[in-house]
N, C-alpha and C positions, 0 to 999 in steps of 0.2 A: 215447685216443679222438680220432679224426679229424673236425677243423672239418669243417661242412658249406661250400659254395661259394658265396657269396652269387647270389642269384637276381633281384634288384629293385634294377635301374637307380636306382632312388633312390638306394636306400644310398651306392653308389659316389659316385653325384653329391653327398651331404652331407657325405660323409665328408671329399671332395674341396673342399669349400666350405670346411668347419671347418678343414680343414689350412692352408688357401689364407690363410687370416682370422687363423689364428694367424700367420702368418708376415709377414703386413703387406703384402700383395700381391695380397688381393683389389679388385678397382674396381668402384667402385660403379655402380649398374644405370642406363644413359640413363632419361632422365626423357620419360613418354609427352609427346608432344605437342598440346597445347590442342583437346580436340572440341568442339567444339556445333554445335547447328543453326541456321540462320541465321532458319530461322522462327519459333524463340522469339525473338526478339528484338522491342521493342516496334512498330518501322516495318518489319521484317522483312525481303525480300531488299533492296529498293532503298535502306534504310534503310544496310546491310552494307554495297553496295558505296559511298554517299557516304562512307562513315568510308574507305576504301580512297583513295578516291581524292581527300579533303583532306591523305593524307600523302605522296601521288608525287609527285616533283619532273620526272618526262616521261612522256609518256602513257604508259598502260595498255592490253595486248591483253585483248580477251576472254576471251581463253585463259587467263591469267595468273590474273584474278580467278576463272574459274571452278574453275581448281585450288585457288587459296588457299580458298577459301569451298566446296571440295567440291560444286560445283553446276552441271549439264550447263550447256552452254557457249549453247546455244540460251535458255535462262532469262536467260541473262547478257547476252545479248545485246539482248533483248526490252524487261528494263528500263531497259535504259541508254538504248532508243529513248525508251522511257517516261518516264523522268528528263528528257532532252532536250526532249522536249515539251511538260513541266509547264512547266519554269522556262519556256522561250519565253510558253506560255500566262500565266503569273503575272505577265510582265513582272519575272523577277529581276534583280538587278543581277548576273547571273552567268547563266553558260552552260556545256555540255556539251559541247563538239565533240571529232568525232575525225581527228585529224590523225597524221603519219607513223605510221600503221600501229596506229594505239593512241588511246585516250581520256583527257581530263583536262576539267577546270575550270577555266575564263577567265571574268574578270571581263567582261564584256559589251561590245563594241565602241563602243555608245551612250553611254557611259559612261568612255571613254578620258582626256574634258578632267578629269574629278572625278578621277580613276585620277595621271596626270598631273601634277597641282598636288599632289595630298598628297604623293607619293615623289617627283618634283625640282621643286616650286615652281615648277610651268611650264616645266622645260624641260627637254626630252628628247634622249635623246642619239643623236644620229642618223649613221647611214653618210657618209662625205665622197660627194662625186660620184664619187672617182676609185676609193674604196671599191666603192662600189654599181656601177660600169662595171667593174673586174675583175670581181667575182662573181657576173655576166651573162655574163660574157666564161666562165667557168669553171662556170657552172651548164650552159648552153646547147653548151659544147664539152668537156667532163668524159666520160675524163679529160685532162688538158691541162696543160704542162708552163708554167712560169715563163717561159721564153722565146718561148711564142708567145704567152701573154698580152701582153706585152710588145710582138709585134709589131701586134697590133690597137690598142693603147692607144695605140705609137709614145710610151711614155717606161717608167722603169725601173721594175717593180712591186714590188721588193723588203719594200720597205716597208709596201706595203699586204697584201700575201701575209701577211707577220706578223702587222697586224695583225687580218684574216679569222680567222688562224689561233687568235690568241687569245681572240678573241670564239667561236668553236667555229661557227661560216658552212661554214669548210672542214677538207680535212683529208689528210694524203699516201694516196695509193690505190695506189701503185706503181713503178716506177721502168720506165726506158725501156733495153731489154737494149745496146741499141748505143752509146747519148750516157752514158747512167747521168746523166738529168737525172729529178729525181722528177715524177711526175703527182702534180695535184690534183682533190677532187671536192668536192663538197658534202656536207654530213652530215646525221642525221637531227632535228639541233636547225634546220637552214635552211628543211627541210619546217615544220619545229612552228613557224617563227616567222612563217613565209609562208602558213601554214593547208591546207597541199596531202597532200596524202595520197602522191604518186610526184611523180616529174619528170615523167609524162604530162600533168601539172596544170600545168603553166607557159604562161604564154601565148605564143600561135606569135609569138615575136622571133628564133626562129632564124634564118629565112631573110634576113633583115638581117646575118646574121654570115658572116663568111668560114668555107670549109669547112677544115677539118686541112689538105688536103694542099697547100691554099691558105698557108695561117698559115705551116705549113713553107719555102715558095718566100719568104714577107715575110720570114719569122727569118732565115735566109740571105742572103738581101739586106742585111739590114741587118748580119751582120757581117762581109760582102766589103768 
């Protein structure tokens, strides 16, 4: 007597399972990923995104929160204006703002000296002058090569290029196809630290700087 031919997709697939299981070779199934609604929760959406945004170490898009929390981006938006508002209204010793491009929580500006004295017992660690004049010189003329730095400054920035670099101020954006000298630019930790959302945010100190093609003619000069 002739087997009949199996009919039911199932079959094939357990059969397939069972064989797969004996043999030690079946992988176990991805695990779903965590649902819930964010309106069960007991403070509900704005309650959500505080928890979010006590554990980013740089700010947070809109966008980002409203995918993780499954929640149109216009909601997300709204309360974070919301949140914003409260604390200012509360007078919290903390704040909401949003800087490069994204939102986080800073302790509050009124509040820098208290800030201050607990983490360096009064004293903060701050940019050299010669620090702070390159990365003017390189915020305002970005992107821009080591050696025109250098010709505005009229001494050798080596040193301070380093260390911008390692504090994360700056950071290489390119190199130059004819010299192969690298450009440098400012990063998105320089907006967060300056509170500016683009470089559109700076204040007009440009015209005080010599233009490129100017910087070019000093760089040259100075190594005839």
């Amino acid at each position: 007597m002739t087997e009949s031919p199996v009919t039911d997709i199932a079959d094939v697939v357990d059969a397939d399972t069972v064989e797969a299981a004996d043999e030690g070779i079946l992988e176990e199934a991805p695990q779903d990923q965590l649902a819930f609604d964010v309106n069960d929760f007991p403070g509900g959406l704005k309650s959500a995104i505080e928890a979010v945004l006590m554990v980013v170490d740089e700010p947070v898009t809109e966008l980002d929160i409203a995918s993780a929390l499954e929640i149109p981006v216009p909601d997300v938006e709204t309360a974070l204006t919301e949140l914003e508002a409260e604390y200012a209204a509360q007078l919290r010793g903390f704040t909401l703002r949003q800087v490069g491009g994204g939102w986080r929580i800073y302790s509050r500006s009124d509040y820098a000296a208290v800030v201050s004295k607990f983490i360096l017992a009064g004293q903060q660690a701050r940019l050299t002058q010669a620090s702070l004049e390159t990365l003017a010189v390189i915020a305002y003329r970005q992107p821009v090569s080591r050696s025109r730095v250098s010709a505005v400054r009229g001494v050798n920035v080596d040193g301070v290029i380093r260390t911008l670099l390692t504090r994360g101020l700056i950071e290489e954006v390119g190199t130059d196809e004819e010299s192969t000298a690298t450009f440098y630019g400012t990063t998105s930790y320089f907006l967060e630290r300056l509170g500016l959302q683009t470089l559109d945010d700076l204040p007009a100190l440009a015209p005080y700087l010599p233009e490129v093609d100017v910087l070019d003619e000093i760089a040259e000069s100075g190594r005839a």
